[in-house]
C-alpha positions as CSV (number, residue, x, y, z in Angstrom):
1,X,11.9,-20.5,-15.9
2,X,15.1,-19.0,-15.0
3,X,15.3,-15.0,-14.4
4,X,18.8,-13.8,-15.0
5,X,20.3,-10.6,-13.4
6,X,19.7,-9.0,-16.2
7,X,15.5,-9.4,-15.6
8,X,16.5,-8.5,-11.8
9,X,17.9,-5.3,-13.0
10,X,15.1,-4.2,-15.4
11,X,13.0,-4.6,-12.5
12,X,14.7,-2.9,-10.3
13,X,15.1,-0.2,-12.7
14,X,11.5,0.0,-13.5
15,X,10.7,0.0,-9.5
16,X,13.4,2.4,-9.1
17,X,15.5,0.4,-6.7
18,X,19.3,0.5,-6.3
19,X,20.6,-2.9,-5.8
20,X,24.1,-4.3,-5.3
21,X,25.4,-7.2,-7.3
22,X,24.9,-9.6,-4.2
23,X,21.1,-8.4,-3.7
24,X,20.4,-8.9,-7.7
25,X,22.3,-12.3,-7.7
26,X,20.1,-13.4,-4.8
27,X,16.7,-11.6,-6.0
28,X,17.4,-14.1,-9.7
29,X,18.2,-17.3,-7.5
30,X,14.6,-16.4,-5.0
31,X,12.7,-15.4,-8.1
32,X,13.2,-18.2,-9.9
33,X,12.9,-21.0,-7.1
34,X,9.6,-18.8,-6.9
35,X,8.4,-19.2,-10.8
36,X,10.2,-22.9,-10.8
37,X,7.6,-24.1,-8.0
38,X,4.7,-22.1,-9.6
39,X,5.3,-24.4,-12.5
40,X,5.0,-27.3,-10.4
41,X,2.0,-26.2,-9.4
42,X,0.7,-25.8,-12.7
43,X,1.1,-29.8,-13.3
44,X,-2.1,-30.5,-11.0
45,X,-5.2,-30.8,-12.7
46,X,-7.3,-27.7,-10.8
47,X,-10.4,-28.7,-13.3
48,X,-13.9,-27.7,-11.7
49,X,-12.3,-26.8,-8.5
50,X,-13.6,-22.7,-7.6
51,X,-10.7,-20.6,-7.5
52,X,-11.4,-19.4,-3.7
53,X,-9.3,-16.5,-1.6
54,X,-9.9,-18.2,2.0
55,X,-10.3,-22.0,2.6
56,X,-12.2,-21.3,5.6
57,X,-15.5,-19.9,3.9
58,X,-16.0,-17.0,5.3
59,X,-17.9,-14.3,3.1
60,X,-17.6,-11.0,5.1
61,X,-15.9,-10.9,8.4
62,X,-16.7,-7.5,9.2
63,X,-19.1,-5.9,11.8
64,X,-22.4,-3.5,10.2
65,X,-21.8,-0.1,9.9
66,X,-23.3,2.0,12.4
67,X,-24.1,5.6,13.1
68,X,-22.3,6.6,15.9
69,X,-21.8,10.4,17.5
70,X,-18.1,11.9,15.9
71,X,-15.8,12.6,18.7
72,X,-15.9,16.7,19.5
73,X,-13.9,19.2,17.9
74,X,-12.5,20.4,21.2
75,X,-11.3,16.8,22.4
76,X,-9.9,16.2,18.4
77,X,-8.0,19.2,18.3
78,X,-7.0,19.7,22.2
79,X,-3.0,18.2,21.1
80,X,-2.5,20.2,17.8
81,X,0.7,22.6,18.6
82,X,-1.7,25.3,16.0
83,X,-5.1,25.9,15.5
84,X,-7.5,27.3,13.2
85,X,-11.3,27.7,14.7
86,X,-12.2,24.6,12.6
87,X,-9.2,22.6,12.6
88,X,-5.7,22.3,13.0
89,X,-3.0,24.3,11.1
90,X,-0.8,22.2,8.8
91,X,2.7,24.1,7.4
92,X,2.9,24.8,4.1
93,X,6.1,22.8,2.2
94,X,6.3,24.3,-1.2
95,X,9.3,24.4,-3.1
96,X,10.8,26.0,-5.8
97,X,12.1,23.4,-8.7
């Protein structure tokens, strides 16, 4: 399948990106070497194989959550430039439109 610069630039529109001429001439040329090998991946007969999303087996890699002590308010907040009694004070950015 071939993308043209025209597919690059509805893209990039869509994405709201601002490319040059060079960047969507090379975006159609990477993006279609991409979708050209996909199809030759498609050739292969993938019947009764399970899709997997690592080839090592691993199910769950991570460690048990655990109840553990929070760290103190005084040590969390000793850093802030301001501070409320509870927590630290974050400017307010509102602006007029």
């Amino acid at each position: 399948m071939e993308i043209t610069q025209q597919d690059v630039e509805k893209v990039a529109q869509l994405a709201r990106l601002a490319l040059t001429a060079s960047e969507k001439e090379t975006f159609a040329k990477q993006l279609s070497q991409i979708l050209s090998h996909v199809d030759q991946l498609n050739q292969y007969d993938t019947t009764g194989i399970e899709p997997t999303a690592t080839v090592m087996g691993q199910v769950n890699v991570f460690r048990a959550d655990s109840v553990r002590p929070s760290l103190p308010v005084e040590k969390a907040l000793a850093n802030a430039p301001e501070r409320e009694s509870d927590g630290f004070v974050v400017p307010k950015i509102i602006e007029e439109r």
